[in-house]
C-alpha positions as CSV (number, residue, x, y, z in Angstrom):
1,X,-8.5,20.0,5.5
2,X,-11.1,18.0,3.8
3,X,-12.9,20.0,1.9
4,X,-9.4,21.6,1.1
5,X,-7.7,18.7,-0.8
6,X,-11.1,18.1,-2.2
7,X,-11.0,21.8,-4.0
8,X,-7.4,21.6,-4.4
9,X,-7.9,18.8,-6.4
10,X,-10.4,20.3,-8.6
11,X,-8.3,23.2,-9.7
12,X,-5.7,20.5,-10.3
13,X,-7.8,18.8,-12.7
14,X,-9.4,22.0,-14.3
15,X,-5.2,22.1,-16.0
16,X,-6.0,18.3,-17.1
17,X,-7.1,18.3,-21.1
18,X,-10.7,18.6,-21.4
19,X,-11.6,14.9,-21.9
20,X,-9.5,13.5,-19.3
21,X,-11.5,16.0,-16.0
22,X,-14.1,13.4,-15.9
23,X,-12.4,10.3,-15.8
24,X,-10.2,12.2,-13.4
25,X,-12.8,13.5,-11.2
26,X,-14.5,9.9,-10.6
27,X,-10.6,8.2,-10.1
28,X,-11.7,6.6,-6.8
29,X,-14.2,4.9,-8.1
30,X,-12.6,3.5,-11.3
31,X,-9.8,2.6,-9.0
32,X,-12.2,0.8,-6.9
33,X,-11.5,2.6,-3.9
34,X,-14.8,3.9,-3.5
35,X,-18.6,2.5,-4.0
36,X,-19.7,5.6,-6.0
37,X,-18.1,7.8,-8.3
38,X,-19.0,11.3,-6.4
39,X,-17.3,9.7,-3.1
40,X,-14.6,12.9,-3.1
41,X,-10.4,11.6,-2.1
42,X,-10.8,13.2,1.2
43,X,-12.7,10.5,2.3
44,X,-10.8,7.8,0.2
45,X,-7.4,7.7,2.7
46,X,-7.7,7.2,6.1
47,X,-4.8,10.1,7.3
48,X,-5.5,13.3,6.2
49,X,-1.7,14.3,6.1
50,X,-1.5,11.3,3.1
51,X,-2.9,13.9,0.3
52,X,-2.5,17.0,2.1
53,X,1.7,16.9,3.7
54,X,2.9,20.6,2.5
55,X,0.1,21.9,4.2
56,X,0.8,20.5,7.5
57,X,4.8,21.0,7.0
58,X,3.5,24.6,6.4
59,X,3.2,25.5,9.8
60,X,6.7,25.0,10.3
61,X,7.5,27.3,7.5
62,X,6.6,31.3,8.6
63,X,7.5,32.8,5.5
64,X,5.3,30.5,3.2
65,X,2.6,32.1,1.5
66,X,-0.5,31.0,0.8
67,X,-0.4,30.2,-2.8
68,X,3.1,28.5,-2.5
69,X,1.6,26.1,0.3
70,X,-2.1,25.7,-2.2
71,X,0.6,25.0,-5.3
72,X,2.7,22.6,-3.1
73,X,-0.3,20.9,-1.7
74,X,-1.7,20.1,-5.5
75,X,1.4,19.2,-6.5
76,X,2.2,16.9,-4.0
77,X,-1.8,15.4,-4.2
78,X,-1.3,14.7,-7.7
79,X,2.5,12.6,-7.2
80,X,0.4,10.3,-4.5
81,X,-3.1,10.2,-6.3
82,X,-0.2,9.5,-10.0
83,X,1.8,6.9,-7.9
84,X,-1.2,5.2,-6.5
85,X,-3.1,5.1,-10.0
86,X,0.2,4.0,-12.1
87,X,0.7,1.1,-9.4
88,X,-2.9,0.0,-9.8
89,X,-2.7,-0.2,-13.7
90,X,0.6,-2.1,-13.5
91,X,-0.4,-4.9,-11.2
92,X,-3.7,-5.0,-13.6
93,X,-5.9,-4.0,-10.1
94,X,-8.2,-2.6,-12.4
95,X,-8.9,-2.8,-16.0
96,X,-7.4,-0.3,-18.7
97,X,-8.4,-1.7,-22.0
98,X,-8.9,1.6,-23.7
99,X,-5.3,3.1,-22.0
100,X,-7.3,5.9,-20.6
101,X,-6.1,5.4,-17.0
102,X,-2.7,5.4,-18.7
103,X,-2.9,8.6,-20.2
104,X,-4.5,10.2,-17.6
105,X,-1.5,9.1,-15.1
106,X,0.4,11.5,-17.9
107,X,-1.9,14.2,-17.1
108,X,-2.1,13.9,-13.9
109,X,2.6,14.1,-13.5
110,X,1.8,17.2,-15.9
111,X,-0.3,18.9,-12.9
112,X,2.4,17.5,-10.4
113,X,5.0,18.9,-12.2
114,X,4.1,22.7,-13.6
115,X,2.7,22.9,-10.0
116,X,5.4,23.1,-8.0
117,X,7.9,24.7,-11.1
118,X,6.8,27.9,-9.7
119,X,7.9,27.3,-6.2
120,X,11.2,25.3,-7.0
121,X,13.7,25.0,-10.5
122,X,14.9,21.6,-9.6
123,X,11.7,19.9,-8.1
124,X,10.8,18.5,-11.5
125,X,14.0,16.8,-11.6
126,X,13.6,15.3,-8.3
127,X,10.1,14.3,-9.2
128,X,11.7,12.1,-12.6
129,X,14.0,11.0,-10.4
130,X,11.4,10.0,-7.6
131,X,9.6,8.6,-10.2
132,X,12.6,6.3,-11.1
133,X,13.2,5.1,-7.4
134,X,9.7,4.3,-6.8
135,X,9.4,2.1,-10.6
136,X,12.9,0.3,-9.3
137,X,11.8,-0.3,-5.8
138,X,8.7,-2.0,-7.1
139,X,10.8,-4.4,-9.2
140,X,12.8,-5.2,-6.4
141,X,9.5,-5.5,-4.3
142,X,7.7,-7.8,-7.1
143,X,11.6,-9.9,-6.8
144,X,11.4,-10.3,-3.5
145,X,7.1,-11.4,-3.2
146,X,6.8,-13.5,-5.9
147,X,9.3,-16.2,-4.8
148,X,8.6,-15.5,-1.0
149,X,12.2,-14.4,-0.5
150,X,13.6,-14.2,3.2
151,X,14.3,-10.7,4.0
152,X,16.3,-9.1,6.7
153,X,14.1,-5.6,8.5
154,X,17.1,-3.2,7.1
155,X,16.1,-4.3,3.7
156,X,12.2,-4.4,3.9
157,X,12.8,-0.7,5.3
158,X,15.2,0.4,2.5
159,X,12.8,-0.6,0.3
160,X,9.6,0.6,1.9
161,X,11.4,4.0,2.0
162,X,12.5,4.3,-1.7
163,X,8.9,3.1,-2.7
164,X,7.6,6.5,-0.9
165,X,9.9,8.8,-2.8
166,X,7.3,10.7,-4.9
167,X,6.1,11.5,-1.2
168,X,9.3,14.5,-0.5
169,X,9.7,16.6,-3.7
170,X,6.8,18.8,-3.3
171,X,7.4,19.2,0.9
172,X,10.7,20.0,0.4
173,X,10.7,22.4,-2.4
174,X,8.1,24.6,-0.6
175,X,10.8,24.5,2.4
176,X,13.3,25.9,-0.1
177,X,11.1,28.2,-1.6
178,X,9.6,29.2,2.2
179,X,13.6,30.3,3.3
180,X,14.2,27.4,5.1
181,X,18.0,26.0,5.5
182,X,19.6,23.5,4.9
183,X,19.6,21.8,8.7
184,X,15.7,22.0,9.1
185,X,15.1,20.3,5.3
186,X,17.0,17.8,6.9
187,X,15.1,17.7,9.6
188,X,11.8,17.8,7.3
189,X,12.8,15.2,5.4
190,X,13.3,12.8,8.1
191,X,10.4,13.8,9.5
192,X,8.7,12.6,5.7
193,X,10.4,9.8,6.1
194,X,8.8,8.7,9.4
195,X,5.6,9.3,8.6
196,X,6.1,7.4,5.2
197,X,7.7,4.8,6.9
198,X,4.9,4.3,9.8
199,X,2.4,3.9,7.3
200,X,3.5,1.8,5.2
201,X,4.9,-0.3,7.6
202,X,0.8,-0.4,9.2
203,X,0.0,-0.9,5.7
204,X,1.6,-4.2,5.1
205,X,0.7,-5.5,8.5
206,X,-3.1,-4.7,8.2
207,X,-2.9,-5.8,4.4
208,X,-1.1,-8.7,4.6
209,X,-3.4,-11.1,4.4
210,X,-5.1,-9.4,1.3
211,X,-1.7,-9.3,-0.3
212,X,-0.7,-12.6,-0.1
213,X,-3.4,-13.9,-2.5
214,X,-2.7,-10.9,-4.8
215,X,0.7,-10.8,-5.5
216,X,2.7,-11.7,-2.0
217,X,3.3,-10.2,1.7
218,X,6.2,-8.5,3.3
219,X,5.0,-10.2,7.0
220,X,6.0,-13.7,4.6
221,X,9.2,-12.6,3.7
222,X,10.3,-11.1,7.4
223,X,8.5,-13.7,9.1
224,X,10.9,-16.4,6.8
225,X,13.9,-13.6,7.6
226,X,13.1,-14.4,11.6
227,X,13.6,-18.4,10.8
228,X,10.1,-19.6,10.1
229,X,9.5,-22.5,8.3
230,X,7.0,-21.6,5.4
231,X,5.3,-24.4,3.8
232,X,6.9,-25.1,-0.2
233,X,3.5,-25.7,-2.1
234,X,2.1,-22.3,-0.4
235,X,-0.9,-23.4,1.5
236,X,-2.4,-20.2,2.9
237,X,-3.6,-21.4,6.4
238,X,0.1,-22.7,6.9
239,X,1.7,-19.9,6.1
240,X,-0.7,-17.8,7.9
241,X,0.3,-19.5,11.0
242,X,4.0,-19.4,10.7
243,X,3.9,-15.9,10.0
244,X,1.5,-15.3,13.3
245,X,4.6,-17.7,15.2
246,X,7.5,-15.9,14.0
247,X,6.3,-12.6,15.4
248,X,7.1,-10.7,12.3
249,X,3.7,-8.6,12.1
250,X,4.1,-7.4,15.9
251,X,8.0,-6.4,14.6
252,X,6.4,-4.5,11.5
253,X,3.8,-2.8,14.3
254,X,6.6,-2.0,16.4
255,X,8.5,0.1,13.4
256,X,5.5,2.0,12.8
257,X,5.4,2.9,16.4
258,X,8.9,4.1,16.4
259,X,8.3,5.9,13.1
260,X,5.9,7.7,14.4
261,X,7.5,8.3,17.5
262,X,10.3,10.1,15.6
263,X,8.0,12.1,13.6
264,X,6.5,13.5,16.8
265,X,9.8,14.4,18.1
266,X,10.8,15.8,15.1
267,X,7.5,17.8,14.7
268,X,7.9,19.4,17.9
269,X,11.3,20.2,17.4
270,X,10.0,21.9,13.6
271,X,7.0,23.1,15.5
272,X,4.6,21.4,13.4
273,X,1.6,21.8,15.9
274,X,-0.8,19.3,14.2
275,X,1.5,17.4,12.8
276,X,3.2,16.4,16.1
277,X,-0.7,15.9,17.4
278,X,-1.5,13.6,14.6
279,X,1.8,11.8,14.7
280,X,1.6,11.1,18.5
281,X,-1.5,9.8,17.7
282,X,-0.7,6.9,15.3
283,X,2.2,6.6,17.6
284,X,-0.1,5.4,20.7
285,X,-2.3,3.7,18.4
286,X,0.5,1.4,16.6
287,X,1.8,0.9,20.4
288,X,-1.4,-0.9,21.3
289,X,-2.1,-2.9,18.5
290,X,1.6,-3.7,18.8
291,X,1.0,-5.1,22.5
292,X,-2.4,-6.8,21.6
293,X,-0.3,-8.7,18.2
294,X,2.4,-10.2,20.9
295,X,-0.3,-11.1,23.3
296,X,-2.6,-12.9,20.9
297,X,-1.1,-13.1,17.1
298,X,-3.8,-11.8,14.8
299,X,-5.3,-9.2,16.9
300,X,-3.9,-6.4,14.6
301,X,-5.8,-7.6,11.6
302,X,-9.0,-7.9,13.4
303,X,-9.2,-5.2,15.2
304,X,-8.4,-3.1,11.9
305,X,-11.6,-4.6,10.6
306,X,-13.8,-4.0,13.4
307,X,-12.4,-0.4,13.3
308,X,-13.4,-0.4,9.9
309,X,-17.1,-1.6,10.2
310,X,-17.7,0.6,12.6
311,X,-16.7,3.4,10.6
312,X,-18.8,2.1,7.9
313,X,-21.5,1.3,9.3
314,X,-22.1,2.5,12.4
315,X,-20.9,6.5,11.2
């Protein structure tokens, strides 16, 4: 699947305009995801199905041809890789000076978009409204983390959700276009929805720390939710240990776990092969970092880092 999204990307980007293919093709790098500016996105996130979810939805889907799974696929690749690059710019992540990064987030919606028109009539509507959901939700988010606001889980999730939106059109509209009814779209799109959900959820555990010194953390906010006692002038090693005492990041573990869970279920029930393999994967995997945060707060975070040095450096 690799070296797919890595081609499907190219002859996403060959539709670009001529002088945005470059800037496009070295995107990881300018976003500072990547050392080098030929490391490829297949090896920029960590789960495959992040970049590539029509074409593991596919196997649920008999009646999907080839090129309406490769147009889905782009489509879908370019409303994540879009989302992504349009966050960073905002937050000022990276620098823009010149607007390029701007104008190629145009480019890049334009791919999204006359992609998966030829599968689906109203898909580019429910990518502008996507788009909408996910520019709201990040207001609310930005609310919420810059005053370290107390926030209930049913809230945190609601949000985490809408922030994924750009994450369903494309999945969805190769269901319609693949014959599929109404009851199993359902069932896709809560099966989206889980996998969405799980990872963000792991995101903001294993990120937390990071996030608090950019712009604020979602563990603050539950953890304050759960009744801990955050210090008022912000002092980092204070808040780091109310947030380990409150037990909020072993709460955000455990609804990734249970997000996956549901995918699996739901991926067996669609009969998703690899997607129920790879979902009861993270499933397990969120389970025991879940059991090693209760048992000694912390552990999540730094066993995410030695996970990740090895894969750096011992790969």
């Amino acid at each position: 699947m690799g070296a797919d999204i890595d081609r499907f990307y190219e002859e996403g980007c060959e539709a670009l305009l001529v002088e945005q293919r470059e800037l496009a093709r070295t995107l990881p790098f300018r976003l500072g995801l990547t050392p080098r500016p030929d490391i490829p996105w297949s090896e920029v996130f960590q789960h495959r199905v992040t970049l590539a979810a029509p074409a593991l939805f596919a196997e649920a889907m008999p009646h999907s041809d080839e090129r309406s799974v490769r147009h889905a696929t782009i489509s879908h690749m370019f409303a994540v890789i879009e989302a992504f690059t349009t966050d960073r710019v905002h937050d000022e992540q990276v620098p823009d000076h010149d607007g390029a990064l701007k104008r190629l987030a145009g480019g890049l919606r334009f791919v999204r978009d006359s992609r998966i028109q030829d599968l689906d009539a109203d898909a580019r509507s429910a990518f502008a409204i996507a788009d909408r959901d996910v520019r709201d939700a990040h207001t609310r988010e930005q609310e919420i983390l810059k005053v370290r606001r107390a926030v209930p889980l049913h809230r945190y999730t609601k949000i985490s959700l809408q922030k994924q939106a750009v994450g369903f059109p494309a999945t969805l509209a190769l269901a319609r276009a693949g014959g599929i009814d109404h009851r199993r779209r359902a069932v896709i799109r809560e099966a989206l929805s889980g996998i969405w959900l799980g990872l963000q959820y792991a995101d903001d555990v294993l990120d937390w720390e990071d996030d608090y010194e950019r712009d604020g953390a979602w563990a603050v906010c539950i953890a304050r939710g759960l009744g801990a006692e955050l210090p008022a002038d912000g002092d980092f090693h204070a808040s780091r240990n109310a947030v380990f005492a409150s037990g909020a990041l072993a709460r955000m573990l455990g609804l990734s776990a249970e997000s996956f869970a549901r995918t699996k279920t739901l991926a067996e029930q669609l009969g998703a092969v690899s997607l129920e393999t790879w979902a009861d994967a993270q499933h397990q995997r969120l389970l025991e970092l879940e059991d090693g945060e209760k048992q000694h707060p912390g552990y999540a975070l730094r066993a995410h880092r030695l996970r990740h040095f090895a894969r750096e450096v011992l790969s």
